[in-house]
C-alpha positions in Angstrom: 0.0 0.0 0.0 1.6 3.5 -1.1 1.7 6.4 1.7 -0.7 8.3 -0.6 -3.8 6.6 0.1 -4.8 3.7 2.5 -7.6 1.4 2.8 -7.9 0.1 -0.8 -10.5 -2.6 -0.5 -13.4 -3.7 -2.8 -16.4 -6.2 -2.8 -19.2 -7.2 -5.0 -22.9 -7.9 -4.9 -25.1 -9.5 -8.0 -27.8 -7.9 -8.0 -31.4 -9.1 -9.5 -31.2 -7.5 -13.2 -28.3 -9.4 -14.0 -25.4 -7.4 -13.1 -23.4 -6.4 -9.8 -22.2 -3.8 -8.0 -18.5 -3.4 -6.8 -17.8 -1.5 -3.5 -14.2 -0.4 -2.7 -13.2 2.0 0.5 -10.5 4.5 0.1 -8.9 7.0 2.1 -7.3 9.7 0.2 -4.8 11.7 2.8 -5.2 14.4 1.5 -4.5 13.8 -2.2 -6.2 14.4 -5.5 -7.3 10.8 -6.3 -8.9 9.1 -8.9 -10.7 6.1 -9.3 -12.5 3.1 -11.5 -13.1 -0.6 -11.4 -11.6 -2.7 -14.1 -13.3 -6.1 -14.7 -13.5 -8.9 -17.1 -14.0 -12.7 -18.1 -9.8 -13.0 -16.6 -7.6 -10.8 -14.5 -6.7 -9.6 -17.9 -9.3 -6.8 -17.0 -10.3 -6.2 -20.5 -13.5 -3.1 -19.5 -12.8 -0.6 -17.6 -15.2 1.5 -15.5 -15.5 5.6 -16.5 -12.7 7.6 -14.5 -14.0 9.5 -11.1 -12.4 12.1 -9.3 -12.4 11.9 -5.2 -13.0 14.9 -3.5 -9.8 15.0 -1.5 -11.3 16.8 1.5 -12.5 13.5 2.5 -10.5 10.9 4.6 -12.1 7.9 4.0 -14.3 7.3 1.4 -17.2 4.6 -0.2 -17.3 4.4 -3.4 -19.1 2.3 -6.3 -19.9 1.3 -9.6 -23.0 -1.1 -11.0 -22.4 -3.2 -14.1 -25.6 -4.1 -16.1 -26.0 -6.3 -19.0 -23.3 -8.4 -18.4 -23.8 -12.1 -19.7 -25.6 -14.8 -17.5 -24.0 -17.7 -15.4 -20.8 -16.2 -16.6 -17.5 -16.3 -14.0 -15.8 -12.7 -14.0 -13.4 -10.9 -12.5 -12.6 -7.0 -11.0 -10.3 -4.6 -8.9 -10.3 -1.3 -7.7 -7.8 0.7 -9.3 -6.6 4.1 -7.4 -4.1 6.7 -8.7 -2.8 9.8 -6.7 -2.4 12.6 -8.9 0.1 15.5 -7.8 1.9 18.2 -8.8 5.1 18.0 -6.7 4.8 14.1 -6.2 5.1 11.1 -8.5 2.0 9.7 -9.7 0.9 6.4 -7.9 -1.3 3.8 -9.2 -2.5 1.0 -6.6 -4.5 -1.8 -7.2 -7.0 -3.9 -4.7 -7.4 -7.5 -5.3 -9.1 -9.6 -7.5 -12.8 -9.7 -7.0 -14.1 -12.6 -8.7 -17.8 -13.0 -9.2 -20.7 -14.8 -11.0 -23.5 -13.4 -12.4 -27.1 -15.2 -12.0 -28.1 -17.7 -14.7 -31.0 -16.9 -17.1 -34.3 -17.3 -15.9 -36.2 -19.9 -18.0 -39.9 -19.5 -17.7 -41.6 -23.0 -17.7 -45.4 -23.1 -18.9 -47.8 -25.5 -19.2 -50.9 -25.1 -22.2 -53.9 -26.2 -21.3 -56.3 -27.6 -24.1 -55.2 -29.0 -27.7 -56.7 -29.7 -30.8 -60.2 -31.2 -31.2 
């Protein structure tokens, strides 16, 4: 874990229209930090999560993203990715550990007709 920022941890919850939403905790120090969760059939991460700025007022800080529309009964993977931004120190990318996670199968409706030809 770099000086910068502390607390880097992430988790993730299906949720009931077929995607999930991935929680991570970080505390920025003080920094200008950004953030995004990168995710993907492998830790190959191949989708990436749009870029958010944290306010760096705050010391410790929730923060999530929902995917939707991923594919059904498939095994995937994610991680919080954090980068300090400054002027007058390096720039520092950290990243949490691999979330892996699978989303809910499809739903197959059964139904039964009633009746047939005469």
């Amino acid at each position: 874990m770099h000086e910068a920022f502390g607390g880097l941890a992430s988790e993730g919850k299906t949720t009931a229209r077929g995607g999930v939403t991935l929680r991570g905790r970080i505390e920025a120090r003080g920094k200008r930090v950004t953030w995004r969760f990168q995710f993907g059939s492998s830790t190959t991460y191949d989708n990436d999560t749009r870029l958010v700025q944290l306010d760096s007022t705050l010391g410790a800080a929730g923060v999530s993203s929902t995917l939707v529309h991923l594919r059904p009964g498939t095994l995937s993977h994610a991680r919080l990715v954090v980068t300090t931004v400054g002027s007058n120190a390096p720039t520092v990318t950290a990243y949490g550990r691999d979330l892996t996670f699978k989303t809910e199968p499809r739903q197959m409706i059964a139904s039964r007709d009633r009746g047939g030809f005469s």
